[in-house]
N, C-alpha and C positions, 0 to 999 in steps of 0.2 A: 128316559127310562131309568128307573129305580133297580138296583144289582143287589139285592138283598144274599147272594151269593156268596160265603166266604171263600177269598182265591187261597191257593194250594201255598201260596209262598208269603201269606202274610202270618207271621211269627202268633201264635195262641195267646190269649191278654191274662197274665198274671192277676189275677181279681187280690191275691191274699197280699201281694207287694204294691198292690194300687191303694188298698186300703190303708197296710200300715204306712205308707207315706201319707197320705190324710188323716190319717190317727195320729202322726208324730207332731205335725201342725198344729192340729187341732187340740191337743193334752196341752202344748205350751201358751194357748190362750183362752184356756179351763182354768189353767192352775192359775197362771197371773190375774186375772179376775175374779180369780175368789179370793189368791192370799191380797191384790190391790183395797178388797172391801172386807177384808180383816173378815172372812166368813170362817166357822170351823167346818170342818169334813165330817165331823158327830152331827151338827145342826143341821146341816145339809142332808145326812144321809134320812134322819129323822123326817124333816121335813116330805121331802121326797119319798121318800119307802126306797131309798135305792140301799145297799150294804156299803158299809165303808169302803170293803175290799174292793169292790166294782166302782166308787169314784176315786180310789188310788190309782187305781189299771188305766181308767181313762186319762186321770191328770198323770200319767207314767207312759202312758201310747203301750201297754201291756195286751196285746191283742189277741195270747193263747189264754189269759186272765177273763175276759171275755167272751158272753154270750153267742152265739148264731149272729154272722150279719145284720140280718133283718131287726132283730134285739137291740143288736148295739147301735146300729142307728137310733131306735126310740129314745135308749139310755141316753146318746149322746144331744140326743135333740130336747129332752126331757131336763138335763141339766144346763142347757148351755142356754135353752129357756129361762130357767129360777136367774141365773147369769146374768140377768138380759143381756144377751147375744145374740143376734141376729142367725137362728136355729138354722132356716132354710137358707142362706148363703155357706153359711159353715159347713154345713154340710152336703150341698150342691153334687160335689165329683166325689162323695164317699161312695162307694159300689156295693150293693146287697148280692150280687151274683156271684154266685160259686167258679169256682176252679172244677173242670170236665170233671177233672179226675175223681173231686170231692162230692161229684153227684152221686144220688143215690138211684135204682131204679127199684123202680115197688113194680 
């Protein structure tokens, strides 16, 4: 039988400290990847449509610089692409869910 139940004594899952520990991973093998292929951050941003400021933040683990979760995943899946980087491992345990708190209700 399946307990889809959260118990009372298991601690709430920090979604924005799960992320930046994947973000901090994942910027140090952005940046060495591009500076490894001698690529510029102008070329790149061009190429892409991304803003410079938004592949600084990424290759920096800058994650109040950054978009909505769900954004920054594309962002990150988007450049780690042009990278060739293996997009969907990289970012595998990256978490798009919010923090309770950080919900909104409409």
């Amino acid at each position: 039988m399946m307990n889809f139940i959260k118990k009372d004594n298991e601690p709430p899952v920090d979604y924005n400290q799960k992320r930046q520990e994947e973000l901090d991973k994942i910027s140090v093998l952005l940046k060495q990847k591009r500076e490894s292929n001698n690529l510029d951050i102008e070329l790149i941003s061009s190429q892409l449509h991304i803003t410079m400021n938004m592949l600084r933040a990424m290759e920096s683990a800058d994650l109040k610089a950054l978009p909505e979760p769900v954004f920054t995943r594309e962002l990150l899946k988007k450049y780690s692409s042009f990278l060739s980087l293996n997009s969907e491992e990289l970012l595998d345990n990256f978490p798009i869910e919010q923090n309770a708190s950080a919900k909104t209700n409409y």
